[in-house]
C-alpha positions as CSV (number, residue, x, y, z in Angstrom):
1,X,9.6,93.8,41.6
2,X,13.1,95.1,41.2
3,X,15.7,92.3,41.9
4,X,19.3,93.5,43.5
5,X,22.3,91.7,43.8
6,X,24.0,93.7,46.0
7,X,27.9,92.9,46.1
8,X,29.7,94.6,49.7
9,X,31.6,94.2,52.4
10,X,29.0,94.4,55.4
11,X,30.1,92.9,58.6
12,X,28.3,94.3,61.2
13,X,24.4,95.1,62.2
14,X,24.9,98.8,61.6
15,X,26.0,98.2,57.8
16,X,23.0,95.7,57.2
17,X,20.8,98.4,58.5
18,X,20.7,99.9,54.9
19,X,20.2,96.5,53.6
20,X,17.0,96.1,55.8
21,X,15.7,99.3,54.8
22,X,16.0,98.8,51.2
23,X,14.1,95.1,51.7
24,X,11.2,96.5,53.3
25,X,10.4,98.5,50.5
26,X,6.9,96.1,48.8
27,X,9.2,97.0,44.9
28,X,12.7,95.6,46.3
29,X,13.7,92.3,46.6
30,X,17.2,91.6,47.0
31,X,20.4,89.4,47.6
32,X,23.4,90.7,49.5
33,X,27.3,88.9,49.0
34,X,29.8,89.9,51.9
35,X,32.4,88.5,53.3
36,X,32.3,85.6,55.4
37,X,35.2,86.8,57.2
38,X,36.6,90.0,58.4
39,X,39.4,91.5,60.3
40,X,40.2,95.2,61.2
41,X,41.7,97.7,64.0
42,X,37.8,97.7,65.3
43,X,36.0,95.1,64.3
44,X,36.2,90.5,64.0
45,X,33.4,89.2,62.3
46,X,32.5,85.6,60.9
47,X,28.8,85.7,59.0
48,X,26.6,83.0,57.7
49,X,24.0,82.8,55.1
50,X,20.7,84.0,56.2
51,X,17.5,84.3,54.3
52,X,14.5,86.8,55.3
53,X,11.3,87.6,53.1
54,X,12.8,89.9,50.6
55,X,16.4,89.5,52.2
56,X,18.6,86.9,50.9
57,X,22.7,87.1,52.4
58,X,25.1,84.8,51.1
59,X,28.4,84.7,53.2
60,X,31.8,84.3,50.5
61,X,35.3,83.6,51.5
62,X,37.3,85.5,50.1
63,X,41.0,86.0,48.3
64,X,43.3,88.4,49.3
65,X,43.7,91.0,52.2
66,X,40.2,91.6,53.4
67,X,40.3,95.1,54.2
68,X,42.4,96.1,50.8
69,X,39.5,97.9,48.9
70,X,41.4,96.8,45.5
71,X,43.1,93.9,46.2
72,X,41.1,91.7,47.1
73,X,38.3,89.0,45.2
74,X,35.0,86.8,46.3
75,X,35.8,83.3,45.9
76,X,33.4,82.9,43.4
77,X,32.7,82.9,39.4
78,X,28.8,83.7,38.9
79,X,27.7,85.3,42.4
80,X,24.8,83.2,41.5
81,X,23.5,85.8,38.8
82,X,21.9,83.0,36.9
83,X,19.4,81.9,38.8
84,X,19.1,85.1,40.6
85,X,18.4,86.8,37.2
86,X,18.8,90.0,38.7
87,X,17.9,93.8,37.4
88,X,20.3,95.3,39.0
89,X,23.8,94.5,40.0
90,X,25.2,97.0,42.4
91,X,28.7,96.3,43.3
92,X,30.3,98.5,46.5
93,X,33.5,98.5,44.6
94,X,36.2,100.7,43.8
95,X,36.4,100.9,39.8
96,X,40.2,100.9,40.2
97,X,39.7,97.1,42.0
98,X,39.7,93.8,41.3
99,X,36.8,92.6,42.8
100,X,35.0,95.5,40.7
101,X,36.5,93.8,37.3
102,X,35.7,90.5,39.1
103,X,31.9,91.4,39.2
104,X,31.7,93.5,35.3
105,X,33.1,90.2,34.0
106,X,30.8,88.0,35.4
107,X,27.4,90.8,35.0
108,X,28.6,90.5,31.5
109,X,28.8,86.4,31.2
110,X,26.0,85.5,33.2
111,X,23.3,88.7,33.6
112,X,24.0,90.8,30.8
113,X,20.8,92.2,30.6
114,X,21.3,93.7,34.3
115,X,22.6,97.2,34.6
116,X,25.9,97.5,36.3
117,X,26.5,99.7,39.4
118,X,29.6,100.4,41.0
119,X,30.3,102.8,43.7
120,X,33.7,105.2,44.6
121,X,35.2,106.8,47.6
122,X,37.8,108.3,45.6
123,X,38.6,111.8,45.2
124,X,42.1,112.4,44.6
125,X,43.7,111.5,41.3
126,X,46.7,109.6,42.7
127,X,49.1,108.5,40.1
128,X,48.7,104.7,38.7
129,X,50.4,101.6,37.5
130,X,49.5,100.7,33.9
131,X,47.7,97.5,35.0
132,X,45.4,100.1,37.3
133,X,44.6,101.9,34.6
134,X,43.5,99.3,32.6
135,X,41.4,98.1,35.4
136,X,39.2,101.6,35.6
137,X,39.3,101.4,32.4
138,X,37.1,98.2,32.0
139,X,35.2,98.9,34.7
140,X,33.9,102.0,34.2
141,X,33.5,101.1,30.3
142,X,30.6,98.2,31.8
143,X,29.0,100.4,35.0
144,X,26.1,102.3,33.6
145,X,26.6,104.0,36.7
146,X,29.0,104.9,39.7
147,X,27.4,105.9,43.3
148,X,29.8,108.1,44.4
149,X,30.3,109.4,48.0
150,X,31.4,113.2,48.1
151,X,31.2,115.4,45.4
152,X,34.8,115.4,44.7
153,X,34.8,111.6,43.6
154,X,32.0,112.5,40.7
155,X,34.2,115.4,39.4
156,X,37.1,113.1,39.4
157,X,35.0,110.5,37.5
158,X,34.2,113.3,35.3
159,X,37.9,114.2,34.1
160,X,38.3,110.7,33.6
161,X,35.6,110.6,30.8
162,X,33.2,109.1,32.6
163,X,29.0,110.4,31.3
164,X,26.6,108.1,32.9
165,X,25.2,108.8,36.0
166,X,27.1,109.3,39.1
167,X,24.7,110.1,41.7
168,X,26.0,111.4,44.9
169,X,25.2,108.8,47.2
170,X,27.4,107.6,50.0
171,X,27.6,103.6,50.4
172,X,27.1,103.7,54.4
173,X,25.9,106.5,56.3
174,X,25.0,106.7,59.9
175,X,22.7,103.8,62.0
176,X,20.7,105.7,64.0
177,X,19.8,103.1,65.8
178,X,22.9,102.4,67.3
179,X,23.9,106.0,67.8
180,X,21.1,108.3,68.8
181,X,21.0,112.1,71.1
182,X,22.3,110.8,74.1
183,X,22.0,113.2,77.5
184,X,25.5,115.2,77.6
185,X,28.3,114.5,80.4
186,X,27.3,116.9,83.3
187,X,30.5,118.4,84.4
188,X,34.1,118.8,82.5
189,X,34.9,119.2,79.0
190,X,35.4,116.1,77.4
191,X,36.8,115.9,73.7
192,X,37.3,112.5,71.6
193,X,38.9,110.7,68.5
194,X,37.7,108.0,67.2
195,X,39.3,106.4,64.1
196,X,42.8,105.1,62.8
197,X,45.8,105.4,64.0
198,X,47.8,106.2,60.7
199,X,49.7,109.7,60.4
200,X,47.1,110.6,57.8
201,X,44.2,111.2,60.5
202,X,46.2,114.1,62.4
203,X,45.5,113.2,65.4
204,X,49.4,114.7,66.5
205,X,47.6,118.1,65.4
206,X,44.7,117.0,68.2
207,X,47.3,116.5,71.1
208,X,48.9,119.5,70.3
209,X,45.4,122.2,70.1
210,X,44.6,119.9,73.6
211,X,47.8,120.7,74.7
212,X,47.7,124.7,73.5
213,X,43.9,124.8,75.2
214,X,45.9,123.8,78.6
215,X,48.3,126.1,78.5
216,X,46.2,128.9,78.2
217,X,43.5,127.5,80.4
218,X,45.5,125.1,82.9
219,X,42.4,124.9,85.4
220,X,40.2,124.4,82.7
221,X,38.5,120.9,83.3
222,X,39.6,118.9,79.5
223,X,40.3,115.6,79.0
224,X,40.7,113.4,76.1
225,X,39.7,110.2,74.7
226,X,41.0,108.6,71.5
227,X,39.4,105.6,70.4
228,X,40.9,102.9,67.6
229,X,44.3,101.5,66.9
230,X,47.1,101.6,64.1
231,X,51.3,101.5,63.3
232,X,51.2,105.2,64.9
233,X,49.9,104.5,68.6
234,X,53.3,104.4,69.8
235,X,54.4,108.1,68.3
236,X,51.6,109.6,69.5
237,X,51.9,107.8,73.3
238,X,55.2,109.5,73.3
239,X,54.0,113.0,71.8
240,X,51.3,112.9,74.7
241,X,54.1,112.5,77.0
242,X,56.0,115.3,75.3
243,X,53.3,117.9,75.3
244,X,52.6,116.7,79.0
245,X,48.7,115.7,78.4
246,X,49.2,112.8,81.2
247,X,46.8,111.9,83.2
248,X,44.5,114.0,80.9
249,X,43.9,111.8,77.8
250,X,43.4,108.0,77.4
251,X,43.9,105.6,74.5
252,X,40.8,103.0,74.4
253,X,41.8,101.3,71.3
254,X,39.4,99.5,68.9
255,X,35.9,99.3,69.7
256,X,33.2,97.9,68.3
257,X,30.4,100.3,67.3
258,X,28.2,99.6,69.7
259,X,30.9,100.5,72.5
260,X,32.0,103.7,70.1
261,X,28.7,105.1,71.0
262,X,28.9,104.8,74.7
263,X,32.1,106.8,74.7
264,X,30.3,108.6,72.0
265,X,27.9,109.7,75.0
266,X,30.7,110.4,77.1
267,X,31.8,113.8,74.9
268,X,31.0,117.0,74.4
269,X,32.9,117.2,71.3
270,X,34.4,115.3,68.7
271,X,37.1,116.0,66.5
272,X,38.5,114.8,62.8
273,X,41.5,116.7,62.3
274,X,42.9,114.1,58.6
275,X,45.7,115.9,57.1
276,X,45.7,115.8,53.1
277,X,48.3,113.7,51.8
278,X,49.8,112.6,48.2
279,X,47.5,109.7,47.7
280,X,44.7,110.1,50.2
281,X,42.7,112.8,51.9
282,X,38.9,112.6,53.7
283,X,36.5,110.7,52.0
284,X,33.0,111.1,54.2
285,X,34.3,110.8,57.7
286,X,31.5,108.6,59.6
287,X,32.4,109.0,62.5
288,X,31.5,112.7,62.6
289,X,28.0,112.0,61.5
290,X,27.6,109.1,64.5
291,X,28.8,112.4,66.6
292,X,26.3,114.4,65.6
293,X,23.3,111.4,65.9
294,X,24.4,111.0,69.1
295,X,23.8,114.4,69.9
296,X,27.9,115.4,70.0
297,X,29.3,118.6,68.4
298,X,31.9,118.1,65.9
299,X,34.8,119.8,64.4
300,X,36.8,118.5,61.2
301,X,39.7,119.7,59.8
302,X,39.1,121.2,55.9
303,X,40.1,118.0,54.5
304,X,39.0,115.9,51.2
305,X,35.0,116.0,51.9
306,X,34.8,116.9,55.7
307,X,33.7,120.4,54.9
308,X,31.0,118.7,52.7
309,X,29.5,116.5,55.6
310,X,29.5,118.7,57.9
311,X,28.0,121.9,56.2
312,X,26.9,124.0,58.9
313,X,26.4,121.5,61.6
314,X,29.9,122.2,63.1
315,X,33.3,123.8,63.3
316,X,36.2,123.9,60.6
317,X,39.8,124.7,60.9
318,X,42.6,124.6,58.5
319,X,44.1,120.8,58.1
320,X,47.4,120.7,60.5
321,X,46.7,123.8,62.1
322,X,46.6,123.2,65.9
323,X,46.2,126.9,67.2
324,X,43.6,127.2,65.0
325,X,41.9,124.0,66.8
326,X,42.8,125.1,69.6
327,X,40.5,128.4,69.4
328,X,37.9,126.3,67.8
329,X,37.9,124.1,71.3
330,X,38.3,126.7,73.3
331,X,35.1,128.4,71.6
332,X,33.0,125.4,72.5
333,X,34.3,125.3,76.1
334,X,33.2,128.9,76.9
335,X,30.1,129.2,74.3
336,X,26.9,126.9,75.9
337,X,24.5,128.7,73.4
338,X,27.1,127.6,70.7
339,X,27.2,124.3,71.7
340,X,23.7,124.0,71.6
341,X,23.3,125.4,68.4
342,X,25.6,122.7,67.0
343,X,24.1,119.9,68.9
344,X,20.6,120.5,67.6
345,X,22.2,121.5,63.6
346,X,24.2,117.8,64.0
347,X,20.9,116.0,64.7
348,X,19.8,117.1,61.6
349,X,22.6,116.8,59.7
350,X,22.6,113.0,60.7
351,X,19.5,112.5,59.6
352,X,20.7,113.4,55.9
353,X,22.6,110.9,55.9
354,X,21.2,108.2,58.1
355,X,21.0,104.3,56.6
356,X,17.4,104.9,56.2
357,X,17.8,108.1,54.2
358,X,20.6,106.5,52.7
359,X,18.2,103.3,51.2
360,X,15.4,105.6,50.1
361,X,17.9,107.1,47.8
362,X,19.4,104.2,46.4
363,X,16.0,103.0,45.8
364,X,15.0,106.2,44.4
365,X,17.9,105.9,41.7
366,X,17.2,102.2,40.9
367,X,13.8,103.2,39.3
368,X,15.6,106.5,37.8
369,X,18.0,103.9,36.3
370,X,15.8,101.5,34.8
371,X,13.8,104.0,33.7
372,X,16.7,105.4,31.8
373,X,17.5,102.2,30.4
374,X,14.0,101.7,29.1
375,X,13.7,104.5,27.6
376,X,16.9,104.8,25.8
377,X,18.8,101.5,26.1
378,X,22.1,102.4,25.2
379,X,22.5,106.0,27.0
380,X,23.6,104.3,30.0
């Protein structure tokens, strides 16, 4: 029996999906810390401890601004590692963190016969503060391995020095469950965002392909639907005056996931267009994979790791580029047999990286990793 103390900021059924997969392996018991509390743009939750056969979750307060990946810290010292005596302690922490240091310092005082994983998001090497680099430094010096979520993150890992494993495997995929092939909306052409509202996401590149698409088809039957909130609502209310998309589009704002795929069922496409900028660009893009469970089409922009997640299961245009969106939309509108084609290739796709899928490989890399360590204890 492999014991995992499993240290992440779930909130919300489709997260603990993974979770519940992973239990249900006869091999796995293990014990999840999240946040008691939790406040975004989509989502309020307050969680309590629970306890199920092979599924322990304690609830932690924590310090700090919740949804800061590196600010913030679990109001604890031991996350109960000494009783717990686990095998594994898998922290879904950034190595550049606090709470990752947090964790490595207390694997180290109270389970230091547990290996140490940590997990990144990251891949762009964005310039840091001294104190920053001090902090990866620790932390990767303790993980005997990093999960890593796009293949960009484990080559950035890799200039950094970094030699023990650093499997590609994304901390949250898709719950299929919540988001599954849904029948497609009968009449129009309905496209849809779902995400932040933060320059970063393009979505002003969106309005303007929507906008292009109309001008060279003004009868053609398009709306669109942008789901989620942010500091850059306003702007874009205005550009969709500007570019004259009224009555054709409507801002839903936040949703929770279950609503998400309702509208989600509501589309026949769904677009990511995230610009690249100086310290961020695309790191999976979730959303486009519950697009394609539900049976949706996608197109991304070729930003950070979009191209990665959707391999062949969609459409790609230059980041910032909206006449090149625009002929990407229009292609959807007018191909059926294209729009099939994509539909059925998403489905798939999904499935690659459902929670399910998601928990088989963890698992699959826990054994790897204790195997490793057994075999030659100080390789990792």
């Amino acid at each position: 029996m492999i014991r995992v103390l499993l240290i992440a900021r779930y909130r919300h059924p489709t997260m603990w999906r993974k979770v519940e997969a992973m239990a249900a392996y006869p091999d796995i018991q293990i014990r999840t810390i999240a946040p008691a509390r939790w406040k975004d743009a989509f989502l309020t939750a307050h969680q309590m401890d629970a306890r199920y056969p092979r599924d322990e979750r304690i609830a932690l307060p924590m310090w700090g601004p919740l949804t800061d990946p590196h600010r913030g810290i679990y109001r604890t010292l031991t996350f109960g590692m000494r009783a717990f005596r686990p095998h594994i302690v898998h922290a879904e922490e950034e190595p550049d963190s606090l709470a990752a240091l947090q964790v490595a310092l207390a694997r180290q005082l109270f389970a230091p016969r547990a290996a140490l994983v940590l997990h990144t998001w990251q891949n762009l090497d964005r310039v840091k503060r001294q104190a920053v680099r001090a902090v990866i430094r620790i932390s990767l010096a303790a993980a005997d391995a990093v999960c890593c979520a796009n293949q960009e993150a484990v080559e950035l890992l890799q200039r950094w020095g970094y030699t023990r494993p650093t499997p590609l495997i994304p901390a949250m995929g898709v719950d299929t469950e919540t988001f599954r092939p849904c029948t497609p909306p009968s009449s129009g052409f309905h496209i849809g965002y779902v995400g932040r509202l933060v320059p970063e996401k393009g979505v002003d590149t969106l309005l303007d392909a929507v906008a292009l698409l109309l001008r060279q088809r003004p009868s053609a039957p398009v709306s669109l639907t942008i789901v989620g909130s942010g500091p850059y609502e306003p702007a874009l209310r205005e550009r969709a005056a500007r570019v004259h998309l009224q009555p054709r589009i409507q801002f839903l704002g936040g949703m929770t996931p279950e609503w998400v795929a309702q509208v989600l069922c509501g589309l026949h496409v769904l677009v990511l267009p995230s610009r690249t900028t100086p310290v961020w660009k695309e790191q999976l893009g979730r959303v486009l994979l519950e697009a394609m469970a539900s049976g949706v089409p996608v197109i991304g922009s070729d930003s950070g790791a979009i191209p990665e997640v959707i391999g062949d299961a969609g459409l790609l245009f230059p980041e910032g580029d909206a006449e090149a969106l625009a002929d990407s939309l229009a292609l959807l509108l007018q191909d059926r047999r294209l729009w099939n084609d994509l539909r059925r290739r998403g489905l798939a796709r999904a499935q690659e990286y459902s929670q399910a899928a998601l928990a088989e490989r963890t698992r699959a890399f826990y054994s790897e990793l204790l195997a490793i360590r057994r075999r030659h204890p100080r390789a990792v």
